[in-house]
C-alpha positions in Angstrom: 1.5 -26.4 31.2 -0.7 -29.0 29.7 -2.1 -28.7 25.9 -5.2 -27.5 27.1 -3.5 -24.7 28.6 -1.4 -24.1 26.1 -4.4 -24.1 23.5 -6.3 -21.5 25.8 -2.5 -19.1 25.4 -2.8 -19.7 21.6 -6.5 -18.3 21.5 -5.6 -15.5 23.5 -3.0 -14.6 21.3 -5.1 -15.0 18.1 -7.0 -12.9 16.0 -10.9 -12.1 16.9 -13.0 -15.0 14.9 -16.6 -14.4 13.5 -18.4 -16.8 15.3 -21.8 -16.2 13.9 -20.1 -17.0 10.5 -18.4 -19.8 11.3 -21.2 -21.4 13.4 -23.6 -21.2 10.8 -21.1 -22.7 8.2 -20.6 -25.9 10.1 -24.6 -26.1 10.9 -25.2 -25.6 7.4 -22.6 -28.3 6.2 -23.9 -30.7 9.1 -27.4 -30.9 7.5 -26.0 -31.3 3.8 -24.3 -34.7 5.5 -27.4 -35.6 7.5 -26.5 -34.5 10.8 -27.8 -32.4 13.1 -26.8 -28.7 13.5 -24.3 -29.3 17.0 -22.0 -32.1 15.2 -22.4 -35.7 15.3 -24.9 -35.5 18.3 -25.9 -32.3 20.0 -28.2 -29.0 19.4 -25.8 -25.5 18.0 -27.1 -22.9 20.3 -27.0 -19.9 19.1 -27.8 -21.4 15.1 -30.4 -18.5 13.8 -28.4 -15.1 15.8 -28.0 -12.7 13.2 -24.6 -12.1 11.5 -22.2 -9.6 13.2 -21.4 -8.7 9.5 -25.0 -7.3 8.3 -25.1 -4.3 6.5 -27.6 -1.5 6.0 -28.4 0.7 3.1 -27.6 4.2 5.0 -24.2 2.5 5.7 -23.3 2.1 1.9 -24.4 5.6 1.2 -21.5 7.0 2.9 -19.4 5.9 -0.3 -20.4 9.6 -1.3 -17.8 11.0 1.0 -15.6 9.9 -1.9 -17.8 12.1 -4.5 -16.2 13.8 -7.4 -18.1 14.3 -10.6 -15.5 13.3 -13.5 -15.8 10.3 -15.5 -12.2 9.1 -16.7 -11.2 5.4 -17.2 -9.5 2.8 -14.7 -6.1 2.7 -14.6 -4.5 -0.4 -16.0 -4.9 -2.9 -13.5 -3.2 -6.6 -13.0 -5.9 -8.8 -11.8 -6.6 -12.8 -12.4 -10.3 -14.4 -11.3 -9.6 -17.9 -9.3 -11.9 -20.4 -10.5 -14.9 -22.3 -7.8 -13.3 -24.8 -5.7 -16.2 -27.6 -4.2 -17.6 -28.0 -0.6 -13.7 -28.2 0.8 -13.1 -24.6 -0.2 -14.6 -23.8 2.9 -12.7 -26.2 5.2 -10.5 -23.1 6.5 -14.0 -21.8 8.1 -14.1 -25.2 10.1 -11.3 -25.9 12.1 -10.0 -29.3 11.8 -8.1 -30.0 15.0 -8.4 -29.0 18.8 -5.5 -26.0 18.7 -7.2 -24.1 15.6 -10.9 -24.6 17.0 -9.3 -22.6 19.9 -7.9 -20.5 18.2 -11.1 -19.4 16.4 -12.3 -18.2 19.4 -12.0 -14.3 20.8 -13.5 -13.9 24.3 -14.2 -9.8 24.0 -12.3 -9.3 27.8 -9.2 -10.7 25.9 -6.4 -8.2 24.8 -5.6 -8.4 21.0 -2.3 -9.3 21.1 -0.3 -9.6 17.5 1.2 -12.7 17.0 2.8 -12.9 13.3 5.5 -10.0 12.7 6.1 -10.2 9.1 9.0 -8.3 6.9 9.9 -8.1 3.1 12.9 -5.9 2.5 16.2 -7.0 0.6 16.0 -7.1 -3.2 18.2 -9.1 -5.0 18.4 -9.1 -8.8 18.6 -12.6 -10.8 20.1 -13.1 -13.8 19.4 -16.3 -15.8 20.4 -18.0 -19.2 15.9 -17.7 -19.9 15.0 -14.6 -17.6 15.6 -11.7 -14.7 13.5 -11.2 -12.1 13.7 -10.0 -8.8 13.7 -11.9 -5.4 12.7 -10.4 -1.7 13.7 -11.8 1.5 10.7 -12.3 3.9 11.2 -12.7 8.1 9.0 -14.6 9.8 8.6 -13.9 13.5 5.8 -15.4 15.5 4.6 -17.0 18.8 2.0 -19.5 17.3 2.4 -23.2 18.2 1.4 -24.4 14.7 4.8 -23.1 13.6 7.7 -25.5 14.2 9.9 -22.1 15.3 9.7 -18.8 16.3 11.4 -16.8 13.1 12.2 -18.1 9.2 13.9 -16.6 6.7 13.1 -17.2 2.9 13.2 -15.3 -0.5 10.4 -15.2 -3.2 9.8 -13.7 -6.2 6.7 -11.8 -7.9 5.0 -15.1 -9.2 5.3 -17.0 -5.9 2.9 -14.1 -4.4 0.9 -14.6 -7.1 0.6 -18.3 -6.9 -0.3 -17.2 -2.6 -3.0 -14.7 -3.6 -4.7 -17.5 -6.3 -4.6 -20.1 -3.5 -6.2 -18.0 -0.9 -9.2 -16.6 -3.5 -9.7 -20.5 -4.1 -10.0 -21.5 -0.5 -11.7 -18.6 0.2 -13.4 -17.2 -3.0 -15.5 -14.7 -1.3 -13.4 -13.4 1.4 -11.8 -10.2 0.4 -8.4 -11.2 -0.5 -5.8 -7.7 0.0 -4.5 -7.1 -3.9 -1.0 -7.5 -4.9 0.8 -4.6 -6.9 0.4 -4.8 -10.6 2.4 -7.5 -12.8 2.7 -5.2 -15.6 4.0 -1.5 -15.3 1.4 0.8 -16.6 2.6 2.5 -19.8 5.1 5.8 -19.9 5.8 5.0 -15.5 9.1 3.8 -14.5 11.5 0.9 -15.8 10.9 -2.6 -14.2 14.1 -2.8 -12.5 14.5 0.8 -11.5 15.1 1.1 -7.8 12.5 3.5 -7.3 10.1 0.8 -8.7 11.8 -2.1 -7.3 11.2 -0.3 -3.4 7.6 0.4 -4.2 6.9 -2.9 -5.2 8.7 -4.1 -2.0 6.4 -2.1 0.4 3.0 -2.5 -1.8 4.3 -6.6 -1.3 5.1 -5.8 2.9 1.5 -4.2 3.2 0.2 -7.4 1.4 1.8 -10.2 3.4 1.0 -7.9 6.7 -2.7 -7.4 5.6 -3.1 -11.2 5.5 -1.6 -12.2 8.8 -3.8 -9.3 9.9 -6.9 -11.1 8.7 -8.6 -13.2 11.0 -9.3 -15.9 8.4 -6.6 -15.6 5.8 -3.5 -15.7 8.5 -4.6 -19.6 9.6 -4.6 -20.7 5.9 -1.9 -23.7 5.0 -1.0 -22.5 2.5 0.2 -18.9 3.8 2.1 -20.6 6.6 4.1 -22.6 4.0 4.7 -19.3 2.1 6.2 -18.1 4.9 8.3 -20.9 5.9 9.1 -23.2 3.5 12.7 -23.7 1.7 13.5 -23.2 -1.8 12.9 -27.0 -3.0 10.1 -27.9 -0.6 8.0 -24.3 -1.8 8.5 -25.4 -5.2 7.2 -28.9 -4.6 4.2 -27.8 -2.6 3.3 -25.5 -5.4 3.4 -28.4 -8.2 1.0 -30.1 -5.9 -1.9 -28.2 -6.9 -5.0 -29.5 -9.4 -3.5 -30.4 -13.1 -3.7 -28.6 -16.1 -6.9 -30.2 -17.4 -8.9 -29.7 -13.6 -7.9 -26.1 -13.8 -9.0 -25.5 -17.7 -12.6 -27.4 -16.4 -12.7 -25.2 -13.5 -12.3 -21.9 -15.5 -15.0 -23.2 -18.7 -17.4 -23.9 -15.5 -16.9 -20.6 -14.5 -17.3 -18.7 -17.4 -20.6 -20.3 -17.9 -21.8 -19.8 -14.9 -20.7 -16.1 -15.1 -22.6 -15.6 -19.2 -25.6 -17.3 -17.1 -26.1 -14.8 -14.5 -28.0 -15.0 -11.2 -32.2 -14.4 -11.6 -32.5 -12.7 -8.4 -29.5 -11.6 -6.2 -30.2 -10.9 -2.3 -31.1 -7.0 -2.0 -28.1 -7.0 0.7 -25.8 -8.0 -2.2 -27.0 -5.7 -4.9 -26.4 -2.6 -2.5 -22.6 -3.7 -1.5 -22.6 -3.9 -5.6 -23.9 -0.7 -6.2 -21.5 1.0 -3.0 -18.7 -0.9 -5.2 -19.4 0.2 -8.4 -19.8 3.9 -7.2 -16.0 3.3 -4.8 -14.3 1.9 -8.0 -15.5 5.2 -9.6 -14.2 7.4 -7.6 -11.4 6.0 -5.9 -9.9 5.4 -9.4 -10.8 8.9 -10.2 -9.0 9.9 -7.1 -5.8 7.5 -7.7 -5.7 9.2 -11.5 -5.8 12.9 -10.0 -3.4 12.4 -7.2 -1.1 10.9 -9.7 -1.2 13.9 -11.9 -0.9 16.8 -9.2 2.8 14.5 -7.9 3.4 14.4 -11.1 3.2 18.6 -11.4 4.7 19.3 -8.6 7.5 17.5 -9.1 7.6 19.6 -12.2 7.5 22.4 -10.3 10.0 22.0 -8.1 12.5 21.1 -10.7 11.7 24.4 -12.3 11.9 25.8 -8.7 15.3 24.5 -8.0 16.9 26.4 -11.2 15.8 30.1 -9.5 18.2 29.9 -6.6 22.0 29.3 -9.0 20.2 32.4 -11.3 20.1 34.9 -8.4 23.4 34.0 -6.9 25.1 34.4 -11.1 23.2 37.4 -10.9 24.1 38.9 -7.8 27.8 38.8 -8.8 26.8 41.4 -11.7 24.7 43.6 -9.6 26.8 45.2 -7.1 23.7 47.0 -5.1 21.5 44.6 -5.4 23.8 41.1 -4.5 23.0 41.0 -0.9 19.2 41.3 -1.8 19.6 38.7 -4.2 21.5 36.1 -2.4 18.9 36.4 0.2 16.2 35.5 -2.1 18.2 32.7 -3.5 18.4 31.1 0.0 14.4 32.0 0.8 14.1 29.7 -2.7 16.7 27.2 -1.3 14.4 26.4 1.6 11.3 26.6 -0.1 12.5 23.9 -2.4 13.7 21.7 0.6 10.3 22.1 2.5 7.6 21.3 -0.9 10.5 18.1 -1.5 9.6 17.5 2.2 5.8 17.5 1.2 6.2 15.4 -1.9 8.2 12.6 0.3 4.9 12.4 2.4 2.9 13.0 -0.3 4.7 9.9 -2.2 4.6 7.4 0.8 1.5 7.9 2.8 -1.4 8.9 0.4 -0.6 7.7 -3.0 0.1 4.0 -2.1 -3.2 4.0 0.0 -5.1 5.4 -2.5 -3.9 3.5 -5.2 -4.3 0.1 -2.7 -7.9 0.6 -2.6 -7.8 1.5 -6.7 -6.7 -1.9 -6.4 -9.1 -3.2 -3.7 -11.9 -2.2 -5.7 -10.9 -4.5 -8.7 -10.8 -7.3 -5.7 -14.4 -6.2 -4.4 -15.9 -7.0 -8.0 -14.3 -10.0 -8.5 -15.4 -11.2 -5.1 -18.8 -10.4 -6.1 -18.1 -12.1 -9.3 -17.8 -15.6 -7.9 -20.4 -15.2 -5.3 -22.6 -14.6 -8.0 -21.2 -17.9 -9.8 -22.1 -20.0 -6.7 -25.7 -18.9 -6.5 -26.0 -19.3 -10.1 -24.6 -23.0 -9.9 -27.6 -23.5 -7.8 -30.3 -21.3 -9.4 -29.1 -24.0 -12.1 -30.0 -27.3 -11.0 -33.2 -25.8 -8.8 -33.9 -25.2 -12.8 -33.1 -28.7 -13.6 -34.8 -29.9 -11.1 -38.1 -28.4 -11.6 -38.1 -28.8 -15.3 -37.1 -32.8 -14.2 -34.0 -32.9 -16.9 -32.1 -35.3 -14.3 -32.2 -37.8 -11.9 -34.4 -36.1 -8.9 -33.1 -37.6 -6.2 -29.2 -36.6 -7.0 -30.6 -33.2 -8.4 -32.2 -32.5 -4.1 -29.1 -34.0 -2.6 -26.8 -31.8 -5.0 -28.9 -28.8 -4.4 -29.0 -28.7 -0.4 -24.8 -29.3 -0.5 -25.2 -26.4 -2.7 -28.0 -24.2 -0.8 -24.8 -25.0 2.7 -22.4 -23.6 -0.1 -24.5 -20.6 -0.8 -24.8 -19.5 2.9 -21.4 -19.8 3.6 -20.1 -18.3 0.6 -23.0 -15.0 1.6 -21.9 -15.0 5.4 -18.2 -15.1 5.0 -18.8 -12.0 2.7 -21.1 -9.8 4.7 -18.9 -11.0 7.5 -15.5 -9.7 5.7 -17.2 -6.8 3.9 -18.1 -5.0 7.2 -13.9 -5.5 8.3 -12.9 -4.1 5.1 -15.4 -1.5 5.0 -14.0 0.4 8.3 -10.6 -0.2 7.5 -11.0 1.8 4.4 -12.5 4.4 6.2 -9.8 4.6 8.3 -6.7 4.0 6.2 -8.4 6.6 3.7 -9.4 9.0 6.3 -5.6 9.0 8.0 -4.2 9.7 4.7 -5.8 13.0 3.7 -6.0 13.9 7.4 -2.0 13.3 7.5 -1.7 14.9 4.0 -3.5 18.0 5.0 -0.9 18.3 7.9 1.9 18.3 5.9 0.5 20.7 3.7 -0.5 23.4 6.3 3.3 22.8 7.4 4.7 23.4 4.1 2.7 26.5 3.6 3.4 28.0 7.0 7.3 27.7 6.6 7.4 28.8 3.1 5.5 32.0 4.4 7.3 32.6 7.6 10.7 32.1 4.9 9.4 35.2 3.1 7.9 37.3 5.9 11.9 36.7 7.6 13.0 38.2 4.3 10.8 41.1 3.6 11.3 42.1 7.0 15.0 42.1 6.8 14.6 44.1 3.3 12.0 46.7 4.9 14.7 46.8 8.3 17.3 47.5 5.7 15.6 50.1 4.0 14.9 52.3 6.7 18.5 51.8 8.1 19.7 52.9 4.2 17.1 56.3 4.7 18.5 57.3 8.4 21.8 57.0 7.1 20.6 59.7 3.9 18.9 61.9 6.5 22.4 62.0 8.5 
């Protein structure tokens, strides 16, 4: 099979692309060079369509389907803001060789076929002369021919996930980035090496190396693939390879200036995805807080629950009539307590950790917004300079349309992402309670048919007890 066809395998196998994003990207960055909008030579068909990824106001309003009227603060949350990269942050949008400009194309008759199978599980403890900490082994499998094999092993620890998620929020700083369970434990929860935390950690880190190879940008990025695949000694060299201390203290200054500056007049598209944020961070965290409280009763419950069923039995063996009776309910409290520690296991692994991911999310949403905002106010900047003439004019118009390319991309890989996330909240949100509502019609019907049996057996007794007087 000749590259070509092997190319056309790879795109079939890859992710859906957003090709109304991408196009406009490179037509953007073609007239900031001079060139026009197809390439070196060449019209781009298709330049002015409108995005794919547009949203409408009735479409935010449905963040009222998460409406609860309680004000309570956030939970303590890890998060770090990345710092504005320059024109090259957007090189992942722009493929850079003939396999990957293939593969950002999704004909709609082609099946969506998963190529990356990715798996953290293993803990291992560490114990060093300076610190502990905790490694997890990651498997690799995959069918991609940018990978030099088709399965790698490697272990990494907390920070090297960290240094993965900064890396993508620079190349991509307003693509919506999946959050990473928090650094620090929030105060009066478990221990940091207790197993129980250890293995949510594992599965909150799982879900975020999975939701990445899920995205359709984020899984071609460099420096994921070398996360996945590289050794011990060439990971840690790649990582040193990154901008120096100085670069990275000028890139965050920068940033917080442009950030205490402000943008004068944000698109109305943008202030109503901040507004739909501002009211999901609300109540998704109000959500997280009050799911959080009713495991934390029940579990309270239960405990109390499980010390009926040893009372009856002591108390059977001093109440000669009654022990039959007794040890009956004993067992009816037996399997009550199994079935609500049946409930709690689903309630414990599949609504908390979504809700509490998009707790998270919703700290990633404002930060997203955060250095969109920063980009357009770079520009509303020197537009400023320029019209008040405080620089050289001619490097002020060429600075400004790079910057104008930068703006567009930065606003159509957003509304691009933003409509993705958007329905995969709904879903992942609207599975949990739907599967959580299951479980709890379940519990509720075999607790009641476990005391129906017994009353029935009492009421069966009694009447056998008053033939037997009659007689």
């Amino acid at each position: 099979m000749g590259k070509l066809g092997e190319a056309g395998l790879a795109a079939t196998a890859g992710p859906a692309r957003t090709l109304g994003m991408e196009g406009e990207c490179r037509a953007s960055q073609a007239r900031s060079w001079g060139l026009p909008a197809g390439g070196a030579g060449g019209d781009s068909p298709g330049g002015d369509a409108p995005l794919p990824g547009s949203i409408s106001s009735s479409s935010l309003l449905q963040a009222e389907v998460l409406d609860l009227d309680e004000d309570e603060d956030d939970l303590e949350v890890f998060s770090k803001d990345a710092s504005l990269m320059d024109m090259n942050s957007f090189s992942p949008l722009m493929p850079t060789s003939p396999l990957s400009m293939i593969n950002q194309v999704k004909f709609e008759d082609e099946p969506d076929l998963k190529d990356l199978f990715i798996t953290v599980d293993e803990p291992e403890s560490h114990v060093t002369t300076i610190e502990t900490f905790i490694t997890y082994r990651i498997i690799t499998k995959t069918s991609r021919g940018e990978f030099d094999s088709s399965e790698f092993e490697v272990r990494r620890r907390y920070q090297d996930f960290l240094w993965l998620k900064e890396k993508l929020e620079e190349a991509h700083p307003t693509l919506i980035i999946p959050p990473l369970p928090e650094k620090f434990i929030v105060k009066g929860m478990v221990e940091r090496f207790n197993d129980d935390f250890i293995e949510t950690r594992r599965k909150a880190l799982h879900k975020f190396l999975n939701r990445i190879a899920d995205h359709p940008t984020l899984t071609f990025n460099e420096d994921f693939k070398i996360f996945l695949t590289a050794q011990a000694s060439e990971f840690s060299s790649h990582k040193k390879q990154g901008p120096g201390l100085l670069s990275r203290m000028g890139q965050s200054v920068r940033a917080v200036a442009l950030s205490m500056r402000g943008v004068k007049s944000r698109p109305e598209e943008f202030m109503e995805m901040n507004n739909f944020i501002e009211i999901f961070s609300q109540k998704i965290n109000l959500i997280d807080k009050i799911s959080q409280r009713i495991y934390k009763e029940e579990r309270e419950y239960l405990d109390e629950m499980k010390e009926y069923g040893p009372i009856h039995i002591l108390w059977s063996a001093s109440e000669e009539d009654l022990a039959d009776t007794l040890k009956s309910v004993a067992s009816c409290i037996d399997k009550c307590c199994k079935a609500t520690e049946k409930r709690m296991s689903g309630f414990s692994e599949a609504l908390l950790p979504v809700v509490h991911e998009y707790a998270l999310y919703s700290e990633m949403l404002m930060a997203v917004m955060k250095r969109r905002d920063q980009i357009q106010a770079e520009l509303d900047s020197k537009v400023e300079a320029l019209t008040s003439k405080k620089a050289d004019t001619d490097l002020l118009t060429e600075e400004i349309g790079k910057l104008e390319d930068k703006v567009e991309c930065a606003n159509n890989a957003l509304k691009a992402d933003w409509e993705r996330w958007k329905q995969n909240m709904q879903n992942d949100i609207k599975s949990a309670f739907t599967n959580m509502a299951e479980e709890n019609i379940l519990y509720y019907e075999q607790c009641l048919a476990t005391w129906e049996s017994f009353l029935t057996s009492q009421t069966d007794l009694h009447l056998e007890e008053a033939s037997e007087d009659k007689l």
